[in-house]
N, C-alpha and C positions, 0 to 999 in steps of 0.2 A: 379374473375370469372364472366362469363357473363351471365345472366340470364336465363336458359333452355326454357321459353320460346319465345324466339326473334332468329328470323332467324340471321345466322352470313355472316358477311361480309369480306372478305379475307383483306388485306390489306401486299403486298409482300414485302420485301427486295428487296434492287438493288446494285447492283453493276456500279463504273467506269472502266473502263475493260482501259480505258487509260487517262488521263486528262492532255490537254497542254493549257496552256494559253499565249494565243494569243496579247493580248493588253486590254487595259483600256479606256476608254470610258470616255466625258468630264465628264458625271452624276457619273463617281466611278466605276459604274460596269467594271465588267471584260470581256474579249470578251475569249472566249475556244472553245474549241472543247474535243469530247468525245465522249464514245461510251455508252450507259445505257444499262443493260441486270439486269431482273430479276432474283428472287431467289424462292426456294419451299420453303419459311420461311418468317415467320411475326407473322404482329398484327394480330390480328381481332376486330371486331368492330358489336356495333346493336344499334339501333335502336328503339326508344320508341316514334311512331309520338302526340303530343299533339295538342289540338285544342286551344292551346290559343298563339301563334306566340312565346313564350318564346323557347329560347336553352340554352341548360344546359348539364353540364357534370355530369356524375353518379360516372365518376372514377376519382380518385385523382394520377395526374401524376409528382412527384416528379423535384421542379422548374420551373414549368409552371404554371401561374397564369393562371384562365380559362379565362379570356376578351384577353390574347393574343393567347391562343391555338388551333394550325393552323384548328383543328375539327371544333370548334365553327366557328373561323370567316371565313372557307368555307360553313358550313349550314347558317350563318347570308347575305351573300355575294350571294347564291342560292337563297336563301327567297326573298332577296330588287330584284333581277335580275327575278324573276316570279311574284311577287305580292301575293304570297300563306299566307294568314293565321294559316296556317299550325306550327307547332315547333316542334320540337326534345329534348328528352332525348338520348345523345350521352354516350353509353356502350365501353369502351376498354380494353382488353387482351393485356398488352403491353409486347411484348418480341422482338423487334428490341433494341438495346439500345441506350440512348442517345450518343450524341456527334461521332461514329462511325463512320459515311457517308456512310452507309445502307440506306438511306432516309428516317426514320421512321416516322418525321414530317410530310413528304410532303405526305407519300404514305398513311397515316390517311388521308389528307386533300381529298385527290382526290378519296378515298373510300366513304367519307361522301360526294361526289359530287354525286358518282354514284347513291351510295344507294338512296339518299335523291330525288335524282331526279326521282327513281324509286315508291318510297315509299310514297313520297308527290303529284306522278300524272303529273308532270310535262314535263316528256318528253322532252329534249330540247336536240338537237342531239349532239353528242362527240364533234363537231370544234366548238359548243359553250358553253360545260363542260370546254374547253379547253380555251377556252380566259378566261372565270372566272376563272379558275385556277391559270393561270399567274399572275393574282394578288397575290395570297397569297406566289409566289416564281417560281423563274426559272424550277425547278425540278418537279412543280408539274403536269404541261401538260404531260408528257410523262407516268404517273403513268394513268392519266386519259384514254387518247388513248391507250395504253393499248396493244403495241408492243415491242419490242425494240430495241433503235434506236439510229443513227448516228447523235449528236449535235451539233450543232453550234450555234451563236450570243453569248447569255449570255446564255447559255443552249434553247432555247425556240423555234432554228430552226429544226425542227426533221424530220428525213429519216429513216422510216423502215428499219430494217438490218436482213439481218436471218445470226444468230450466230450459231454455235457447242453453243450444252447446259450438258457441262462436268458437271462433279460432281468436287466442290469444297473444300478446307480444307478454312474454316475461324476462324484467331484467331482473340479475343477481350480481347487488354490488358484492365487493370484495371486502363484507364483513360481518360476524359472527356476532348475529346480537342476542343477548342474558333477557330470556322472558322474565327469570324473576327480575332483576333490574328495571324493565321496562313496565314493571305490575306497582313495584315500588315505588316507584317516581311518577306514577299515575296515582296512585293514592295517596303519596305526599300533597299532588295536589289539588285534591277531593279535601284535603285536610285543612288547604291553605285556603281553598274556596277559590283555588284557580280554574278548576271546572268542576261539574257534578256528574252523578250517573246518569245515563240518559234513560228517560222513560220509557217502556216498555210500545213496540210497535206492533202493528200485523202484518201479516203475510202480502195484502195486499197494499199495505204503504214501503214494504219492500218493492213490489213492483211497480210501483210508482214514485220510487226515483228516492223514496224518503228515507236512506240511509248511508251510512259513513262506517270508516275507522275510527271508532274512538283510543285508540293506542297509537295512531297515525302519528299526532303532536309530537307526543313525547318519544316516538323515535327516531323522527325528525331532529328533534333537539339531540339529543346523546348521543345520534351516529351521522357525522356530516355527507358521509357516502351514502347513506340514501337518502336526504335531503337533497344532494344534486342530482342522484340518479331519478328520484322523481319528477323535480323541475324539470326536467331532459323529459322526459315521459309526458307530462302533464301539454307539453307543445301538442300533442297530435290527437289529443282526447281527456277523456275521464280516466287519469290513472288512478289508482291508489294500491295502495298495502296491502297483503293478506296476512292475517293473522295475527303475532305479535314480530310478527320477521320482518328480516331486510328484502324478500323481493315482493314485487312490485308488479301489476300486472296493468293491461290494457286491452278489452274487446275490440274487435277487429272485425271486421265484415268476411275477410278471406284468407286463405294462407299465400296467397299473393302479395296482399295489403301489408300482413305482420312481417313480410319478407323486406319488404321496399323499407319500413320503419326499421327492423335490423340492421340491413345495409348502412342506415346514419349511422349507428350508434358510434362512437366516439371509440377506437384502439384504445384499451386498456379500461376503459369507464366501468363494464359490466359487462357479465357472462349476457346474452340477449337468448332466448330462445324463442321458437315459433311452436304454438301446441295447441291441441284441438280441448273444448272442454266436455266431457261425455257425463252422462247422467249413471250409468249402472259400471260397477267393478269390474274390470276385464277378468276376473275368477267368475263372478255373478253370469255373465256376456256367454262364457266360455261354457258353464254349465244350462244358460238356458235359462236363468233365474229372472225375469222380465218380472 
């Protein structure tokens, strides 16, 4: 629980609405393309500013030591980038879940950008929220600006897109999958010549139907729980994967429709949730940022 009294700070779900990877890069990284789009679902997050430059976590997040926890070293990362004396007691509400590919890491990191930069006085405009952010991971610029948008390079070249914002069916099987693992055994088999990078699309062969998961196989294969839980999904439409995670989404015409589809779901299969998908940041929404 977060403390009643500390203003709360949104921190949304995302979705990849498609993900193909493109090539490899000498440094390892990966080069993709993708679409990001928000969700009416997350953390939330507060804020306790202190005057003696220390950051600290108040909450205990199960496998994240706090000297790696993307919160901290995006408040430690704002602090050396302004000079403020300032520090943070960092509050979280965590219900994105790990290892999923909802972004929960990143979309914490770039809430403690916003907030902290609000809260500590600093003022430093989003395209330079946004290069700090890239530091702490590809994914987390796009949480920061605070649209949603059409990716490229290693995620970090981003294009505004205005999406349909359907109501979604999201299941979350009951398992924690290793991106690196799932990067690995996709390049093992780029290597075998089991499959290749996929070439480079546009914007409007996105909206015309022309894309996929290209990491969908391979974690199908290594985690049999979301192999079922998709076959389960796949009955009532076009499911597929977001991200390198195990959940699983499906556009829906209504929050009636993703209700009736949850009602199936199977006791014990998969956490099921119903959620709307929004184009701009509920922080973006809140100040007016259109």
């Amino acid at each position: 629980m977060l403390p009643p009294y500390l203003d709360r700070w949104p921190a949304p779900a995302k979705l990849n609405l498609f993900l193909h990877i493109t090539g490899r890069r000498a440094d390892g990284y990966h080069m993709l393309q993708t679409v990001f789009q928000f969700l009416d679902y997350g953390d939330e997050l507060a804020f306790e500013v202190t005057a003696d430059r220390r950051i600290t976590r108040a909450t205990f997040v199960p496998g994240i030591a706090e000297e790696s926890d993307l919160c901290v070293r995006a408040a430690r990362i704002l602090q050396d980038a302004c000079g403020t004396e300032l520090g943070a007691v960092i509050h979280i509400n965590k219900r994105i879940p790990q290892g999923g590919g909802l972004g929960g890491g990143s979309s914490d990191a770039a809430t403690t950008l916003l907030a902290l930069n609000r809260l500590w006085g600093v003022n430093l405009p989003y395209a330079r929220l946004a290069e700090l952010a890239l530091r702490l991971g590809a994914d987390v610029p796009v949480f920061v600006l605070g649209r949603s948008a059409w990716a490229e390079g290693v995620g970090e070249v981003l294009t505004p897109i205005d999406l349909p914002q359907p109501w979604y069916v999201i299941l979350v099987p009951p398992v924690l999958v290793s991106t690196a693992a799932v990067f690995a055994e996709f390049d093992c088999d780029v290597d075998t010549h089991l499959t290749g990078y996929s070439k480079p699309i546009t914007i409007r062969d996105f909206h015309g139907g022309r894309a996929s998961n290209d990491l969908q196989t391979v974690v199908r294969r290594l985690y049999p729980e979301v192999d079922k839980a998709l076959k389960w999904l796949e009955n009532f439409g076009d499911a597929r994967m977001t991200g390198s995670g195990s959940c699983l989404f499906l556009p829906v015409a209504d929050e009636a429709g993703a209700q009736e589809i949850i009602k199936r779901c199977p006791v014990g299969f998969a956490k099921a949730l119903a959620v709307r998908g929004v184009n701009l940041h509920p922080i973006h929404q809140r100040d007016g940022n259109d």
